[in-house]
Residue frames as a rotation matrix with the C-alpha (Angstrom) as fourth column:
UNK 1
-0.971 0.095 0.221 22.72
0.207 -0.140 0.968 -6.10
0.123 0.986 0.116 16.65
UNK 2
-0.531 0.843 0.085 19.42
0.434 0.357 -0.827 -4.93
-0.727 -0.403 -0.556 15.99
UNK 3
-0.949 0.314 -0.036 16.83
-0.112 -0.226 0.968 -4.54
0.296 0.922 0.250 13.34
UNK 4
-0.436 0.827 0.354 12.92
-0.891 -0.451 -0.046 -4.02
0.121 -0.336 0.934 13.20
UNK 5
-0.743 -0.013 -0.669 11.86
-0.021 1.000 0.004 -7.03
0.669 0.017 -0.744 15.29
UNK 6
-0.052 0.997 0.062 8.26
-0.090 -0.066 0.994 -7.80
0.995 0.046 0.093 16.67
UNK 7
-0.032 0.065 0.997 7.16
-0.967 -0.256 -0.014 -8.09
0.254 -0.965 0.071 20.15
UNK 8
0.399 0.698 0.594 5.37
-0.715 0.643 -0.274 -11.31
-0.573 -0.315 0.756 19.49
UNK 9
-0.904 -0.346 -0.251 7.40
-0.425 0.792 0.438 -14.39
0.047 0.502 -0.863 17.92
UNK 10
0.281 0.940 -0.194 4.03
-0.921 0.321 0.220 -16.67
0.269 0.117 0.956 16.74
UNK 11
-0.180 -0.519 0.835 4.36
-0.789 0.584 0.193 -20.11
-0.588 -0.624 -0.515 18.10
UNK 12
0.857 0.362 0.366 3.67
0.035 0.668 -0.743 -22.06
-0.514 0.650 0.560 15.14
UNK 13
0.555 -0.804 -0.213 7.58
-0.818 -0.480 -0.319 -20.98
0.154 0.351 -0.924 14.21
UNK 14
0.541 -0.716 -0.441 10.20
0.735 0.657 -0.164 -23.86
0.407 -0.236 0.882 13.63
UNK 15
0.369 -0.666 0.649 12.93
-0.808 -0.575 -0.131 -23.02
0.460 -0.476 -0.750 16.07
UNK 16
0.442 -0.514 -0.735 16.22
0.617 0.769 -0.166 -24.07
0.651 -0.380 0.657 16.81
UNK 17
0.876 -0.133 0.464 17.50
-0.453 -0.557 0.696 -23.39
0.166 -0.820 -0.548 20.06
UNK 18
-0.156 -0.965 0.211 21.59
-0.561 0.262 0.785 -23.77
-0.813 0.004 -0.583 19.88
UNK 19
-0.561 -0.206 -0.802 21.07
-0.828 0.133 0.545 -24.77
-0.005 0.969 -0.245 16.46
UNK 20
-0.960 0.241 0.143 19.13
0.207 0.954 -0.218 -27.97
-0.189 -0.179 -0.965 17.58
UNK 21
-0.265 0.959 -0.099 15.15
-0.136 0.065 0.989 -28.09
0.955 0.275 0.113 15.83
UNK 22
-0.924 0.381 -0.045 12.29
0.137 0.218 -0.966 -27.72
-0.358 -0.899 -0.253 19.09
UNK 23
-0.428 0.838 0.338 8.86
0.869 0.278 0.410 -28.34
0.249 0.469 -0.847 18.81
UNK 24
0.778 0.623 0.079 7.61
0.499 -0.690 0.525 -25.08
0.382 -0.368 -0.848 20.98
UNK 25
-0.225 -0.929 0.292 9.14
0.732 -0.359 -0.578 -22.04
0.643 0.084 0.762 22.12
UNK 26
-0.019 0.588 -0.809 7.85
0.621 -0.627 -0.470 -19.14
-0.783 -0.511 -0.354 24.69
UNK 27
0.717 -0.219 0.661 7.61
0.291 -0.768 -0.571 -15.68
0.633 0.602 -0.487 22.53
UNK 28
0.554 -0.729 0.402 10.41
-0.786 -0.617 -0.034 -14.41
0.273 -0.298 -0.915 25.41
UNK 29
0.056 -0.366 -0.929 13.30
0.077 0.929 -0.361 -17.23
0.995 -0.051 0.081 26.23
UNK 30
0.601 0.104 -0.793 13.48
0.613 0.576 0.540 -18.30
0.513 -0.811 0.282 29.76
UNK 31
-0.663 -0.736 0.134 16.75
0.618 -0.640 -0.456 -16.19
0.422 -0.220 0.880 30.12
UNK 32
-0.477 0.108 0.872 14.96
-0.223 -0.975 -0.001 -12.73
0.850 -0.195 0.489 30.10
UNK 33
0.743 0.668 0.042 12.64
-0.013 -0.049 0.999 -13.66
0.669 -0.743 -0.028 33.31
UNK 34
0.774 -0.535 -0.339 15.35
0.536 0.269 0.800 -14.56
-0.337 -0.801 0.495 35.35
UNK 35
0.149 -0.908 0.392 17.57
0.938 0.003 -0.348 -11.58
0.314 0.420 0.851 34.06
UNK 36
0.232 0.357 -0.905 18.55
0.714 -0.694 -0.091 -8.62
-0.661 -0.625 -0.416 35.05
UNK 37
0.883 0.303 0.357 18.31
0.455 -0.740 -0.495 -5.38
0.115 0.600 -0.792 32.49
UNK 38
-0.243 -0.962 -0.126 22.68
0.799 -0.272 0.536 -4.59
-0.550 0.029 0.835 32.17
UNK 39
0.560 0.178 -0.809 23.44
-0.363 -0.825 -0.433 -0.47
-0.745 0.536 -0.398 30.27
UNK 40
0.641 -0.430 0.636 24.19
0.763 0.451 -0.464 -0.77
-0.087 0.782 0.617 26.76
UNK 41
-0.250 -0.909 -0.333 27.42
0.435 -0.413 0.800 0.47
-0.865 0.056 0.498 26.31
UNK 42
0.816 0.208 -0.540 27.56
-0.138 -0.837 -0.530 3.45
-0.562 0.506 -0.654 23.49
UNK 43
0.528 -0.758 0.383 30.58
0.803 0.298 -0.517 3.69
0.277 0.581 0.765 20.49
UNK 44
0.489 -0.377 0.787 33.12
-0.438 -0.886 -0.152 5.61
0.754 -0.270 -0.598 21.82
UNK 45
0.638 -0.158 0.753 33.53
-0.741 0.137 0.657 3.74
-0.207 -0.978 -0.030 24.84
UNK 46
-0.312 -0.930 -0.195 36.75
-0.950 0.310 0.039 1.84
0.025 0.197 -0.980 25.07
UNK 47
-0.065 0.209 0.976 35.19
-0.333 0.917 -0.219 -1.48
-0.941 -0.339 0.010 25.73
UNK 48
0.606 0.796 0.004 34.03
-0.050 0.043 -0.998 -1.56
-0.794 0.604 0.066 22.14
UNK 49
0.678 -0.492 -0.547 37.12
-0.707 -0.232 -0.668 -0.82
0.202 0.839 -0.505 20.23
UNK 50
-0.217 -0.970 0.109 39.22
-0.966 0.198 -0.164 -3.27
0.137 -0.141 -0.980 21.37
UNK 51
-0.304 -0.058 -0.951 39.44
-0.013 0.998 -0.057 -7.91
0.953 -0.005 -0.304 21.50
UNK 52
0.575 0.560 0.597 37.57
-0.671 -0.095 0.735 -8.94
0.468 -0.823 0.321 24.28
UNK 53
-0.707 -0.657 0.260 39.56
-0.706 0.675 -0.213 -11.61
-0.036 -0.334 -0.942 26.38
UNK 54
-0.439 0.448 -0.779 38.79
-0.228 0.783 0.579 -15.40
0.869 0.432 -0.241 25.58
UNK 55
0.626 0.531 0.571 35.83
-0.739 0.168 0.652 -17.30
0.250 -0.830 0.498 28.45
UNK 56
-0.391 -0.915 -0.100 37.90
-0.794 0.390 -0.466 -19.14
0.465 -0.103 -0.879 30.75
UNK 57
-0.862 0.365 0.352 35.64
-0.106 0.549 -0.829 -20.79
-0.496 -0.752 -0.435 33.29
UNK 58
-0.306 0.862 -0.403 32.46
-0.546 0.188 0.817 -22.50
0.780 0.470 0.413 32.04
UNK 59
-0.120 0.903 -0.413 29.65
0.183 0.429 0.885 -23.40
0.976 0.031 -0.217 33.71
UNK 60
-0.697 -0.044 -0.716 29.57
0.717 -0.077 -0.693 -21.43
-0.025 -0.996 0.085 36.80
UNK 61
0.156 0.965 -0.209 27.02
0.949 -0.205 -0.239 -19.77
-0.274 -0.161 -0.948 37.95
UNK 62
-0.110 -0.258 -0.960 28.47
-0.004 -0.966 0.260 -16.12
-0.994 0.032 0.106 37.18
UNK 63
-0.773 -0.434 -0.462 28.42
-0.302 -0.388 0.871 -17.11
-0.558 0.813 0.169 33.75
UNK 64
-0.498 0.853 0.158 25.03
0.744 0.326 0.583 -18.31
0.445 0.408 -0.797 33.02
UNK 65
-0.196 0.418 -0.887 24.16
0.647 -0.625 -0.438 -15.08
-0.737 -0.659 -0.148 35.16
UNK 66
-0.769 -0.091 -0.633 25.89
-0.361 -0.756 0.547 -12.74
-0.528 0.649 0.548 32.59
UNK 67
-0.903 0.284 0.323 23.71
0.427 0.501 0.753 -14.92
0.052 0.817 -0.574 29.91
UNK 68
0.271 0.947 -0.172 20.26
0.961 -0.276 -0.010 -14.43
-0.057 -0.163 -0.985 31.52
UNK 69
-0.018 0.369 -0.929 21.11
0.403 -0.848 -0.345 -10.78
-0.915 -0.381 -0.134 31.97
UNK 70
-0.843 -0.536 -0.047 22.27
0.042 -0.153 0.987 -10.55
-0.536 0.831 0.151 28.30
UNK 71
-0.623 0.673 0.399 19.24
0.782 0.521 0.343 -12.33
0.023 0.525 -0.851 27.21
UNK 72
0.331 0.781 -0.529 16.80
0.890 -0.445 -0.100 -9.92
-0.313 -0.438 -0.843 29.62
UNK 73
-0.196 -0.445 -0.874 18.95
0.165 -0.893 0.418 -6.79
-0.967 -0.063 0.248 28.08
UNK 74
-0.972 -0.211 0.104 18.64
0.058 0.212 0.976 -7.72
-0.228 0.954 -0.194 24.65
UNK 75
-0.372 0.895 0.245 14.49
0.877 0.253 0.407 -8.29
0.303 0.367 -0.880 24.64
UNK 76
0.081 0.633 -0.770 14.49
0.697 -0.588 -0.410 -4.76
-0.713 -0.503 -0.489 26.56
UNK 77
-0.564 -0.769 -0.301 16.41
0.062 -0.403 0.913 -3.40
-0.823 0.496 0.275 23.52
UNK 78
0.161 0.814 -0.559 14.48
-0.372 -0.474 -0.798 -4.93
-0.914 0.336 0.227 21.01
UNK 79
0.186 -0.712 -0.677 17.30
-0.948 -0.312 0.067 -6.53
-0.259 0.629 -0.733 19.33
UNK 80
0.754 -0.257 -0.605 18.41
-0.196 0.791 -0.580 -9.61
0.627 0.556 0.546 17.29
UNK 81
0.707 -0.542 -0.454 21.13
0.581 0.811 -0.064 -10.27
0.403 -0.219 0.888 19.49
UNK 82
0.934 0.059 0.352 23.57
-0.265 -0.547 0.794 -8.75
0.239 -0.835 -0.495 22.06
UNK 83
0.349 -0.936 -0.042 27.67
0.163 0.105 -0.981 -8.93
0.923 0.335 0.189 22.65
UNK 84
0.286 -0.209 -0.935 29.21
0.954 -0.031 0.299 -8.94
-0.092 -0.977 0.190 26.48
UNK 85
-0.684 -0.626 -0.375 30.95
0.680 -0.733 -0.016 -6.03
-0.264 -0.266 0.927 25.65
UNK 86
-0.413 0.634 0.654 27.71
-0.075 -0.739 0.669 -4.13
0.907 0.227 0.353 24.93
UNK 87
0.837 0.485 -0.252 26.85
0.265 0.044 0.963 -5.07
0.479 -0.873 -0.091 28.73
UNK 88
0.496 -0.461 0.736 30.31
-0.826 -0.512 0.236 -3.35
0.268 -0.725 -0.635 29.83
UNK 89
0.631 -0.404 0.662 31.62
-0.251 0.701 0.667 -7.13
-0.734 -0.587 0.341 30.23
UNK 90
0.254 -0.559 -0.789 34.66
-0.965 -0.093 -0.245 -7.65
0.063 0.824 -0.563 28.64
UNK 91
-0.221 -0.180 0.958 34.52
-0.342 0.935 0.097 -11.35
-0.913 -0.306 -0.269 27.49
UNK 92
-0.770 0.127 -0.625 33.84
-0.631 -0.008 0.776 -12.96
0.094 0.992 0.086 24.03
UNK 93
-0.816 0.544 0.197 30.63
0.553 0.833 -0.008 -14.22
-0.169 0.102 -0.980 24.06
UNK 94
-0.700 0.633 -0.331 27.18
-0.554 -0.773 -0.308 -13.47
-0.451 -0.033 0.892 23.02
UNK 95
-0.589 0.770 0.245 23.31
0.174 0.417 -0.892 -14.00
-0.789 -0.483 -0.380 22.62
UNK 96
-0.954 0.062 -0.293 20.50
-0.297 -0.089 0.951 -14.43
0.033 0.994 0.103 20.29
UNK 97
-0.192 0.927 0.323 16.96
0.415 0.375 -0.829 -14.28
-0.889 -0.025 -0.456 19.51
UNK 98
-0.607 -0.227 -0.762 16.59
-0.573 -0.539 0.617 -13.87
-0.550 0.811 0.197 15.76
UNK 99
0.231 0.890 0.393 13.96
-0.041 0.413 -0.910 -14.72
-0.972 0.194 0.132 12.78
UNK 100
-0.668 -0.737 0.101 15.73
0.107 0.039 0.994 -15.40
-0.736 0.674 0.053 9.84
UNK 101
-0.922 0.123 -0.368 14.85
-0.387 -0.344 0.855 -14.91
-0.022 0.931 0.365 6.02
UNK 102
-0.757 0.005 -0.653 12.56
-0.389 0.800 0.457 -18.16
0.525 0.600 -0.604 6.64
UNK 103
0.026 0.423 0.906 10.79
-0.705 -0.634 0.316 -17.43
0.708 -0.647 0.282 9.39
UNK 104
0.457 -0.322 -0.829 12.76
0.610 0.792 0.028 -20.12
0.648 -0.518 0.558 11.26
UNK 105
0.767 0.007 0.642 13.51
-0.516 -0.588 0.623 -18.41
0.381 -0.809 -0.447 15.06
UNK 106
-0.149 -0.939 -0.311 17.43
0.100 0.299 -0.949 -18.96
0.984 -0.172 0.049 16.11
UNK 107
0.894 -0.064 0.443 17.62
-0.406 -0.532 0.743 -18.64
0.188 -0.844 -0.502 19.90
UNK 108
0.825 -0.235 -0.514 20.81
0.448 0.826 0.342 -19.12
0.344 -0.512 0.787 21.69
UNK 109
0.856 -0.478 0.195 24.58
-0.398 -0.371 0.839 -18.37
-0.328 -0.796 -0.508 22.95
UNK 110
0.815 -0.533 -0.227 28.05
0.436 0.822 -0.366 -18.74
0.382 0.199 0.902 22.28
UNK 111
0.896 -0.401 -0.191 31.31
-0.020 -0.467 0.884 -18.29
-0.444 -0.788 -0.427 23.91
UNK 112
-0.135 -0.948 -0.287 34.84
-0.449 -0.200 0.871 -17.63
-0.883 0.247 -0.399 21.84
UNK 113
0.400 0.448 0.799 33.39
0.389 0.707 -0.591 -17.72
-0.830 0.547 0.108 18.63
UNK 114
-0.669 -0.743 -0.015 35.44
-0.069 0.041 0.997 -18.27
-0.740 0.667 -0.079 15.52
UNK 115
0.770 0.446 -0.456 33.91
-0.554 0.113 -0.825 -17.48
-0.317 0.888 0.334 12.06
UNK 116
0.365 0.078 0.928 34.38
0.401 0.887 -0.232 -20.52
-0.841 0.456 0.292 9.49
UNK 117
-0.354 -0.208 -0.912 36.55
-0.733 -0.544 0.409 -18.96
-0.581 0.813 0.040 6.26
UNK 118
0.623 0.767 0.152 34.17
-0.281 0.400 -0.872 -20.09
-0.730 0.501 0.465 3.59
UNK 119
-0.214 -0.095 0.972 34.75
0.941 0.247 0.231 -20.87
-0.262 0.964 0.036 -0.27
UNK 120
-0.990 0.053 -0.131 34.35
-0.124 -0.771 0.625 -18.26
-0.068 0.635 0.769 -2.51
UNK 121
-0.584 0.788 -0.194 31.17
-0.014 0.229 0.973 -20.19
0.812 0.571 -0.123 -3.80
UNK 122
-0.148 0.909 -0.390 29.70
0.612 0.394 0.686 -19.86
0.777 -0.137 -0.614 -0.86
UNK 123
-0.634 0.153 -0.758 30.57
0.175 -0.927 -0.332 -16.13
-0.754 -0.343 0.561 0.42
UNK 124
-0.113 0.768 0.631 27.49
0.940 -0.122 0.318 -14.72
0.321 0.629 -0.708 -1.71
UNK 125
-0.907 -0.402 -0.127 27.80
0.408 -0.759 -0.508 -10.91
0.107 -0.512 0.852 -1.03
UNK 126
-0.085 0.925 0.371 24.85
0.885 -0.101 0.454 -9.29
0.457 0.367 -0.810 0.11
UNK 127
-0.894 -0.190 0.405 24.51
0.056 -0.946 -0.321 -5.47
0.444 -0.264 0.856 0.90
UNK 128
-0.195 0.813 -0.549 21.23
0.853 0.416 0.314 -5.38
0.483 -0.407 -0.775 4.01
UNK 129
-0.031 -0.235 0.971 20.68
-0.259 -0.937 -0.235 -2.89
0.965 -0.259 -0.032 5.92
UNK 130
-0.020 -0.445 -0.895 22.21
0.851 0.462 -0.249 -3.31
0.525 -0.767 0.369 9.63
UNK 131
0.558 0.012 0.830 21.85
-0.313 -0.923 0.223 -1.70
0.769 -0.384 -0.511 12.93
UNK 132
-0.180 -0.983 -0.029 23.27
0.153 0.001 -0.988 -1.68
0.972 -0.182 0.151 16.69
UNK 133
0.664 0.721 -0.197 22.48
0.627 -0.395 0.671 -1.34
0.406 -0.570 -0.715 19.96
UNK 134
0.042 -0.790 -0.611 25.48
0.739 -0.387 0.552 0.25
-0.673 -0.475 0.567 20.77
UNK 135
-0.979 0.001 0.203 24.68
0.123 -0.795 0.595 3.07
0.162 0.607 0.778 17.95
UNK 136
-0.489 0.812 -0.319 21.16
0.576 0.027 -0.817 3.86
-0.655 -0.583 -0.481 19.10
UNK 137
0.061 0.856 -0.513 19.19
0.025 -0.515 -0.857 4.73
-0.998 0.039 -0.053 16.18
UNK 138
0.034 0.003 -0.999 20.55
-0.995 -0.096 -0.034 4.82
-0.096 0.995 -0.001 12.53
UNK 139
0.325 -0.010 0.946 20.71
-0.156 0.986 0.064 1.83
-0.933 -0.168 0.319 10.13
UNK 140
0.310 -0.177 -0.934 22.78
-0.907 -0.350 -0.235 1.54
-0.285 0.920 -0.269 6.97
UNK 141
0.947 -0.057 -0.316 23.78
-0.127 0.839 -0.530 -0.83
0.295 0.542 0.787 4.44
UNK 142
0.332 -0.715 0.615 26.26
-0.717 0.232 0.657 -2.66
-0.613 -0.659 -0.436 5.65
UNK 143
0.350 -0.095 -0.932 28.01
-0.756 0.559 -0.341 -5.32
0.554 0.824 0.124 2.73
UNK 144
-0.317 -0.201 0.927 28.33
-0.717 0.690 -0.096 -8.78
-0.621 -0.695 -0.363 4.51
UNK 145
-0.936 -0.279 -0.215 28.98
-0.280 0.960 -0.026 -12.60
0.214 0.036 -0.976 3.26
UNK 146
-0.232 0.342 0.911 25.44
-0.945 -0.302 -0.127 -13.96
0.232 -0.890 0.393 3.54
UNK 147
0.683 0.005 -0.730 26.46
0.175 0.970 0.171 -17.41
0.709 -0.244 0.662 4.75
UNK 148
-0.140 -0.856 0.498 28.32
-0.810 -0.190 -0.554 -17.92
0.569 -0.481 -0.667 7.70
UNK 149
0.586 0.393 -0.709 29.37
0.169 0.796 0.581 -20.68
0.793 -0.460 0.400 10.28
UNK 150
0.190 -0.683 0.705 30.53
-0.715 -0.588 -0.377 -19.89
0.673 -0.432 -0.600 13.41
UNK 151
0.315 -0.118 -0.942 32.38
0.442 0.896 0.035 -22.47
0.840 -0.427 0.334 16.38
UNK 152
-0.188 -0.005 0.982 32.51
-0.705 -0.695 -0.139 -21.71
0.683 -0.719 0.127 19.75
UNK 153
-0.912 -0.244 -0.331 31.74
0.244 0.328 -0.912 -23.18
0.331 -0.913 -0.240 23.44
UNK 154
0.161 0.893 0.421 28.47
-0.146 -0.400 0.905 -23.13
0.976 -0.207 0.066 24.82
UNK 155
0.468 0.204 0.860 27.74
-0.627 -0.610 0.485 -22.01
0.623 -0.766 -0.157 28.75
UNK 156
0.653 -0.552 0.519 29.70
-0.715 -0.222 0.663 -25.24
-0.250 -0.804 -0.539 29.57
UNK 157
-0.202 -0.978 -0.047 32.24
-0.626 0.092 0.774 -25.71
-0.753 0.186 -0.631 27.41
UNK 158
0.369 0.687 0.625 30.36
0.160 0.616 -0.771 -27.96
-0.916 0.385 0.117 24.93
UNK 159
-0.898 -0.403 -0.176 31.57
0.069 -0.524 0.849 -27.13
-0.435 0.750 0.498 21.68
UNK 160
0.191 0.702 -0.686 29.41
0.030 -0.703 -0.711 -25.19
-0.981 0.115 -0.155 19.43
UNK 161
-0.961 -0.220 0.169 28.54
0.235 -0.317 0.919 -25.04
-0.149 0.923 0.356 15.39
UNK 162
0.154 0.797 -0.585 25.97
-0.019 -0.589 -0.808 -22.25
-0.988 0.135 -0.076 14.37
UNK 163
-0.468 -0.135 0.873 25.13
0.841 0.236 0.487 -22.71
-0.272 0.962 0.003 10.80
UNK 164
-0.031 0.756 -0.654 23.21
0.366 -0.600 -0.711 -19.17
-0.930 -0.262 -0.258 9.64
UNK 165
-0.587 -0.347 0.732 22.38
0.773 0.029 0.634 -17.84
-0.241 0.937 0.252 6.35
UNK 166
0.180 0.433 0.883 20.68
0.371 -0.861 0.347 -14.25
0.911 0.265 -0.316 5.15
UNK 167
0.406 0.007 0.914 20.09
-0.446 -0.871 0.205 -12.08
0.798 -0.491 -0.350 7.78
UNK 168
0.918 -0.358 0.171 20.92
-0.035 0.356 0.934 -14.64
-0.395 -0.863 0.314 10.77
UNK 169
0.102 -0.991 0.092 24.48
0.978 0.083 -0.190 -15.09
0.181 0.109 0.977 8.89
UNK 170
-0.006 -0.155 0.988 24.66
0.261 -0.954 -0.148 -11.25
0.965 0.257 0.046 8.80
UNK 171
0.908 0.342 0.242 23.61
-0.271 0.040 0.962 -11.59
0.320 -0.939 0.130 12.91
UNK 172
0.910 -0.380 -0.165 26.79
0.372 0.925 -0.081 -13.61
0.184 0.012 0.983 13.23
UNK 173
0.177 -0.837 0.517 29.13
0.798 -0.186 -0.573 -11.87
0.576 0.514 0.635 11.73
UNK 174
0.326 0.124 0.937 28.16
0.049 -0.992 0.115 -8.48
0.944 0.008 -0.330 13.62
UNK 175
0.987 0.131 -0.095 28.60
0.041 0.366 0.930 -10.34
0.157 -0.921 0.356 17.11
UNK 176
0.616 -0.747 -0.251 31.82
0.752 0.463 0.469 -12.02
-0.234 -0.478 0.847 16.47
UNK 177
0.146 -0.726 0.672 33.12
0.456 -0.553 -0.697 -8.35
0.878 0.408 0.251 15.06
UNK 178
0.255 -0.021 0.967 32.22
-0.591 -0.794 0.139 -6.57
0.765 -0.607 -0.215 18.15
UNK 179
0.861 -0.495 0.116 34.24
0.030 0.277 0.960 -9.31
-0.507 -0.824 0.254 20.68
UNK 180
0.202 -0.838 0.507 36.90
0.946 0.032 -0.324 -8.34
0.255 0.545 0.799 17.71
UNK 181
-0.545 -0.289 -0.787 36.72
0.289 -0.946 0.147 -4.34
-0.787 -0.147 0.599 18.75
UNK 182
-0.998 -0.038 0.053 34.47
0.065 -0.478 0.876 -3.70
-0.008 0.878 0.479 15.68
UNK 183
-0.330 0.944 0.001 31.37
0.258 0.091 -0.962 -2.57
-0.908 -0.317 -0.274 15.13
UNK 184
0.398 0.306 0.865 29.27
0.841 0.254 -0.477 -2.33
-0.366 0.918 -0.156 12.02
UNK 185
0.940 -0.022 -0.341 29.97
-0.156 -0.916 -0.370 1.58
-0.304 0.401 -0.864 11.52
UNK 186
-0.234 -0.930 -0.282 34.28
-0.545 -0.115 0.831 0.57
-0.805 0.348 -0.480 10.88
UNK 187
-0.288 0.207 0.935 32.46
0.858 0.490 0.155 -1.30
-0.427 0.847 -0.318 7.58
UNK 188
0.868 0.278 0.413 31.23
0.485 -0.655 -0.579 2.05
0.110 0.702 -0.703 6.06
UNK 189
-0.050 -0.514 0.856 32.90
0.678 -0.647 -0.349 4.66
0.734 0.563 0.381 3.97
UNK 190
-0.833 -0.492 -0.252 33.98
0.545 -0.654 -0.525 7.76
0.094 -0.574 0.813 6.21
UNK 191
-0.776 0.434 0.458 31.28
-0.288 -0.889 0.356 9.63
0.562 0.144 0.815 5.02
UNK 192
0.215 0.910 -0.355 28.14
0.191 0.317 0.929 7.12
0.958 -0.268 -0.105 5.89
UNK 193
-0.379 -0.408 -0.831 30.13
0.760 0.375 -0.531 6.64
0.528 -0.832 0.168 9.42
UNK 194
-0.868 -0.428 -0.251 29.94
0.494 -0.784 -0.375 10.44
-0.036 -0.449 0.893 9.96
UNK 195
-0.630 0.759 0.164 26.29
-0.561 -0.591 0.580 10.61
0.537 0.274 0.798 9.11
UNK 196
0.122 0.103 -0.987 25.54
0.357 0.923 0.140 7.67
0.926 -0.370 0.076 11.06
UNK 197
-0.496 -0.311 -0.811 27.07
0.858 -0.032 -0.512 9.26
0.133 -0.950 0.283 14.17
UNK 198
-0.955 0.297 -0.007 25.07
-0.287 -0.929 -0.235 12.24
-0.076 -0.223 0.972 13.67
UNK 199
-0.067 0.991 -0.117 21.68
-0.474 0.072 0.878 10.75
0.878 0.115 0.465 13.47
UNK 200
0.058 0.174 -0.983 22.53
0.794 0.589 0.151 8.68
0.605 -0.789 -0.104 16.62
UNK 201
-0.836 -0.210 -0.507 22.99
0.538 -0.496 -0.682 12.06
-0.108 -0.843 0.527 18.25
UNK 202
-0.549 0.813 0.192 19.54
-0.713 -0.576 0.401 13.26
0.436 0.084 0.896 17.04
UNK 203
0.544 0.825 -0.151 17.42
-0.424 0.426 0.799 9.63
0.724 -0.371 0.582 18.29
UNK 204
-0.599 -0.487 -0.636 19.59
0.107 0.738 -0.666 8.31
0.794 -0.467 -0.390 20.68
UNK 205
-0.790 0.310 0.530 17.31
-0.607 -0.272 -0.747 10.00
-0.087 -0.911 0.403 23.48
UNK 206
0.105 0.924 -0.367 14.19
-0.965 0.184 0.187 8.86
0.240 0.334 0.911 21.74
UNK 207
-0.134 -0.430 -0.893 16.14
-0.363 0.860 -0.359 5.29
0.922 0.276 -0.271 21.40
UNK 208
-0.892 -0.383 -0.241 17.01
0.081 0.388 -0.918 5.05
0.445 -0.838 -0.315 25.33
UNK 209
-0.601 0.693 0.398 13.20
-0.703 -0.222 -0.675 6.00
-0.380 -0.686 0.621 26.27
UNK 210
0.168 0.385 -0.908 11.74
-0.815 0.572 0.092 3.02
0.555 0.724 0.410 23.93
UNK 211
-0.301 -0.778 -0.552 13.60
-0.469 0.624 -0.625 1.20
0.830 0.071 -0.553 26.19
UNK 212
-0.892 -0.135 0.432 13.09
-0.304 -0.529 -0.793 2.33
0.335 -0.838 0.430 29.33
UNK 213
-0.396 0.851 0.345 9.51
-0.918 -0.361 -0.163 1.78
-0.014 -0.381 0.924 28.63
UNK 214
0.458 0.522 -0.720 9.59
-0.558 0.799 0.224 -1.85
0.692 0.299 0.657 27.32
UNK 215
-0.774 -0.555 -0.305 12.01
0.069 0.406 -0.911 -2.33
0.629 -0.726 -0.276 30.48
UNK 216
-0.693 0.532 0.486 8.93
-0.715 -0.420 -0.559 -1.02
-0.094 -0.735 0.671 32.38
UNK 217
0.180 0.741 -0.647 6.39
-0.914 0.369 0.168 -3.17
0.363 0.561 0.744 30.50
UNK 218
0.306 0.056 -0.950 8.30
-0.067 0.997 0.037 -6.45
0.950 0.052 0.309 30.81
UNK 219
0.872 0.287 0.397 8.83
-0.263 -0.411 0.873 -5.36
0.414 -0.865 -0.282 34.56
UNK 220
0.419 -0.908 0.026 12.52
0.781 0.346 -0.519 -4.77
0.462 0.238 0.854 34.24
């Protein structure tokens, strides 16, 4: 997922890091130093349309690898948050660095995560506007629930409950579609889709050199 997100996180930000409250935070998590920079997979590509397979093995070192590179892919990106299968890995899990409504700073990770079917009273529809890194450049409204709780497994095996609401619920939801085969564009009307895919073929170049350069910057 991604939306228009500073360089600099201020450190005077509450942040919870796996949902747990920390006093202090870096502005880049630990992850991205010790990651390596993975290609973001494009729509179209089969990885994307289809159920990732559930994490079997926790806490080995291959999987806290993928993580850090996730992490270090995601901060070259720019983005709120980051799906294996946008790194070409076909697993259900994914990452986060996100600033919610409140300016309270999510960071974290989950593996085989299961959205929470709400109440009614407490699916509040809200219509945001929502990008992708895997769609390199457009952003459209996108109608999305904006409470969510998701459960899951953390890097070893820990269970997991993310609580998120406004835009971090809306963060949520976009993740656990795309280890579903979905991505935000199978939520619009034919038409938006089809204008949507043409603007990503007019900035995607622009999109991949933004990168390229904050991959240079953060010496990626």
């Amino acid at each position: 997922m991604s939306f228009r997100l500073s360089d600099g996180t201020p450190q005077d930000l509450r942040v919870r890091v796996q949902g747990v409250p920390v006093d202090s935070y870096p502005a880049l998590p630990p992850e991205v130093a010790r990651g390596t920079v993975r290609r973001v997979t494009v729509v179209g590509e089969e990885i994307l349309h289809r159920r990732c397979r559930e994490v079997t093995q926790f806490g080995t070192p291959e999987l806290a690898c993928l993580i850090d590179d996730m992490f270090a892919t995601n901060a070259v990106a720019d983005g709120a948050a980051i799906a294996a299968n946008q790194v070409d890995v076909d697993l259900q899990l994914f990452v986060w660095d996100i600033t919610d409504d409140w300016g309270v700073r999510h960071v974290g990770h989950i593996a085989n995560p299961v959205l929470d079917e709400l109440p009614a009273a407490q699916r509040v529809p809200a219509e945001e506007s929502e990008g992708c890194l895997s769609v390199p450049g457009p952003y459209k409204l996108v109608p999305r629930p904006d409470h969510a709780v998701v459960r899951g497994r953390d890097r070893d095996g820990s269970p997991l409950v993310i609580e998120g609401r406004g835009y971090f619920a809306r963060c949520l939801q976009h993740e656990t579609d795309h280890l579903y085969g979905r991505t935000y564009l199978d939520r619009l009307a034919r038409r938006e889709r089809k204008a949507a895919l043409r603007e990503m073929e007019n900035t995607k170049d622009s999109v991949f050199a933004r990168r390229a350069a904050r991959a240079a910057e953060l010496g990626k």
